[in-house]
C-alpha positions in Angstrom: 0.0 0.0 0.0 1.5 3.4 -1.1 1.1 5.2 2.7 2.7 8.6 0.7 -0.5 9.1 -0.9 -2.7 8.3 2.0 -0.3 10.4 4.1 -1.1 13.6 1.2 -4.9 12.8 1.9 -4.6 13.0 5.9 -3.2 16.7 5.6 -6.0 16.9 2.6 -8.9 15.8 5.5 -7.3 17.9 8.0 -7.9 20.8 6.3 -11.4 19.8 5.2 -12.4 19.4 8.7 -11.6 23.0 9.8 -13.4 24.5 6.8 -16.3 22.6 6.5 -16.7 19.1 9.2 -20.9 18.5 7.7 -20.0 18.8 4.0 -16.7 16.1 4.8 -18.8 13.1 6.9 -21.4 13.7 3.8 -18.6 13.2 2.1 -17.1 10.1 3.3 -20.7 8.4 3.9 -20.9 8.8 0.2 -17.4 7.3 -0.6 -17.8 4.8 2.5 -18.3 1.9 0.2 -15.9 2.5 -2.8 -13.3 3.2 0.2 -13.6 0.2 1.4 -13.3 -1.9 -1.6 -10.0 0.3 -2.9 -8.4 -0.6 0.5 -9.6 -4.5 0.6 -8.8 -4.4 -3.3 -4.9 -3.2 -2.7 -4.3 -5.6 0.3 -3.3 -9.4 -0.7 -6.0 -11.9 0.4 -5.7 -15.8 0.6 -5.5 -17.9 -2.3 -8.9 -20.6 -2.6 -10.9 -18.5 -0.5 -13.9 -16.2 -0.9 -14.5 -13.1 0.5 -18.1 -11.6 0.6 -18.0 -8.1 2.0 -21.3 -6.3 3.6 -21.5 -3.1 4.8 -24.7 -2.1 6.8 -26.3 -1.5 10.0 -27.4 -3.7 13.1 -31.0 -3.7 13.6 -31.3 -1.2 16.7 -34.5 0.9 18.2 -31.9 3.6 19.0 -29.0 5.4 17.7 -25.8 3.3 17.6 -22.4 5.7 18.2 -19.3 4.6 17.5 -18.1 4.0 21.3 -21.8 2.0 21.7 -20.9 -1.9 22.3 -22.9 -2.4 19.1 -20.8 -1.0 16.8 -18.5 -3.7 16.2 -17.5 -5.3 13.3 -16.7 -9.1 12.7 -14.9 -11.3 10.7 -16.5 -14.5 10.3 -16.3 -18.4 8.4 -19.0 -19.0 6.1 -17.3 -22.5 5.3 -14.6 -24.6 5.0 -14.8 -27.6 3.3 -14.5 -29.0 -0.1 -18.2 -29.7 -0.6 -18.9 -26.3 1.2 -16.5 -24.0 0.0 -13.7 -21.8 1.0 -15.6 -19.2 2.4 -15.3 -15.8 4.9 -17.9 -13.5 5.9 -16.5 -9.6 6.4 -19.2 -7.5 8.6 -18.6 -3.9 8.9 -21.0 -1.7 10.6 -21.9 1.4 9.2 -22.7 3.1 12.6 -19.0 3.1 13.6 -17.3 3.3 10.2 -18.8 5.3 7.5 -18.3 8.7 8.2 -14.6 8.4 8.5 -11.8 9.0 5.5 -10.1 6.3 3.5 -6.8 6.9 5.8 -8.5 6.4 9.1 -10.9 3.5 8.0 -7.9 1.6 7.1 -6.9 0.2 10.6 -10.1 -1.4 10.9 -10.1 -3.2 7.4 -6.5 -4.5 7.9 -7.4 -5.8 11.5 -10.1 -7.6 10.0 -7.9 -9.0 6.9 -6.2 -9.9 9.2 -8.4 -12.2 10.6 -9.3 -13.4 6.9 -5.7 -15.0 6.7 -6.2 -16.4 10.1 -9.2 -18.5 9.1 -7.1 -19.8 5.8 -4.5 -20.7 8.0 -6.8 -22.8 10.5 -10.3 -22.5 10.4 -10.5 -24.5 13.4 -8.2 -22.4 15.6 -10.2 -19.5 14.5 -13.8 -21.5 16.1 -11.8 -22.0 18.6 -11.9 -18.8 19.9 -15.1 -18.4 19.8 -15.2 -20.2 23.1 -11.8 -19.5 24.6 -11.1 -16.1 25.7 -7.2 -16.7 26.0 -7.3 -18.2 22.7 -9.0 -15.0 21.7 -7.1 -12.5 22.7 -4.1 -14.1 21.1 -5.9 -13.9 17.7 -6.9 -10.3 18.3 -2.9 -9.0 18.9 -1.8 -10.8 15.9 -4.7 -9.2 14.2 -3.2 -6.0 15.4 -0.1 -6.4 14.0 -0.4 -4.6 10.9 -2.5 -1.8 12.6 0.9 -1.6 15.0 3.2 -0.7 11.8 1.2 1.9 10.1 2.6 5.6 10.0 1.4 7.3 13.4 -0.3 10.0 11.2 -3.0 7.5 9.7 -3.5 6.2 13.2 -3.9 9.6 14.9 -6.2 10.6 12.0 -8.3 8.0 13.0 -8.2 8.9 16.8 -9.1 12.6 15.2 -12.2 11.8 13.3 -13.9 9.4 16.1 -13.9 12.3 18.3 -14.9 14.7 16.3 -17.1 12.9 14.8 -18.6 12.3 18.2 -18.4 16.2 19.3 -20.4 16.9 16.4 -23.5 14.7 17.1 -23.6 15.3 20.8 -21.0 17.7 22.0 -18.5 17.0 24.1 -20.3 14.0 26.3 -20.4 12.2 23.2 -16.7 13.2 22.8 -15.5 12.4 26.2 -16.7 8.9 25.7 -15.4 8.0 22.4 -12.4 9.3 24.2 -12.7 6.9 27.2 -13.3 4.0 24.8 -10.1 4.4 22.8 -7.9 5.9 25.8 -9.4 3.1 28.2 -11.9 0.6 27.5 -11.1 -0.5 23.5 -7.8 -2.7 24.9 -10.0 -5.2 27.1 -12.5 -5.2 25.1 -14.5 -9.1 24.3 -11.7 -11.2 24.7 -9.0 -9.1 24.8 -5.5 -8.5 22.7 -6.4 -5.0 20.9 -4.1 -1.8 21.0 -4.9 0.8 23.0 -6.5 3.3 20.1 -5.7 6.8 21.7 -2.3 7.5 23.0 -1.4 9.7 26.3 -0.2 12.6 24.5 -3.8 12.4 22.4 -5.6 12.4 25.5 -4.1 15.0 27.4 -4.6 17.3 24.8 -8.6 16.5 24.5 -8.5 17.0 28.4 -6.9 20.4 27.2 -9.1 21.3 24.9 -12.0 20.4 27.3 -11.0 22.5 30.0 -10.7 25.6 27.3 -14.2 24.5 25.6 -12.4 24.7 22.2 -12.8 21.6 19.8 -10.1 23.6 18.3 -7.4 23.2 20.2 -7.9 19.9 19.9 -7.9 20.2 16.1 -4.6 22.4 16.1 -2.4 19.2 18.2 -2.7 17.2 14.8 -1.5 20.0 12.6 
């Protein structure tokens, strides 16, 4: 993956989101689904196996946010035999995905291409930790492992559009707890094994911006 030209379009979304933060979700809702296939379309998948893609929402009476326990995503085996087929399932939920840019959706898609080449590699191992916590958290840090190499400015762009994202459709309440979910909770999360999303230095300077009451400040640590 060429992370120049995702870098250029982090300083590109950056900008946007000072200028104009409706007109750029709009934005991204519209190009949720083309995003996601250029990303999955540029990463290397298994050989023999099929991957069917779906992008939508879980059935909810209310208003899922992304920091709401039902906005995960899931990778998951469809089959796995010869009479069955070669087969994986990728679920990714709208609610906590599609406003964001193609550089901060992208450590999301590789952790769950992640667990794509898992299943090929033992379909079995991959049930297994459906019922072993241990077993799961284990799968969940290997999953991570791409999402640990990728330049710190597509990671913090991430971090960046969460919470604003989040201060935009319920002020800073909503803010404060995407910020406790990536700064706190995200790590222990089901099983375990995930990266914690929001470093110290990200944090303290929402707690910054906070005490000013300037989503700005907050804005001006990333640039």
């Amino acid at each position: 993956m060429q992370y120049a030209r995702l870098l250029k379009e982090v300083r590109s979304c950056r900008r946007d989101m000072l200028k104009n933060r409706k007109t750029f979700w709009e934005n991204n809702r519209k190009n949720f689904e083309n995003n996601l296939k250029l990303i999955i379309g540029s990463q290397k998948k298994p050989k023999g196996w099929k991957i069917y893609v779906v992008a939508s929402n879980l059935l909810s009476d209310k208003r899922v946010m992304p920091f709401d326990y039902d906005a995960w995503s899931s990778t998951n085996i469809i089959g796995a035999t010869k009479k069955q087929g070669f087969e994986v399932m990728i679920f990714f939920n709208r609610a906590a995905l599609e406003f964001l840019s193609r550089p901060a959706l992208l450590t999301l898609v590789l952790h769950e291409l992640r667990h794509v080449w898992q299943i090929a590699k033992s379909p079995k191992a991959s049930l297994r930790s459906l019922v072993d916590d241990n077993f799961s958290a284990k799968l969940e840090k290997d999953a991570e492992s791409p999402v640990k190499i990728l330049p710190g400015e597509i990671k913090k762009e991430a971090v960046l559009e969460k919470i604003l994202y989040c201060y935009d459709s319920g002020g800073w309440n909503a803010a404060r707890k995407m910020v406790y979910f990536m700064h706190k909770k995200r790590e222990n999360m089901y099983g375990g094994g995930y990266l914690r999303e929001m470093e110290k230095e990200e944090y303290d300077a929402f707690i910054n911006a906070q005490r000013k009451k300037s989503i700005k400040a907050f804005i001006s640590y990333f640039n």
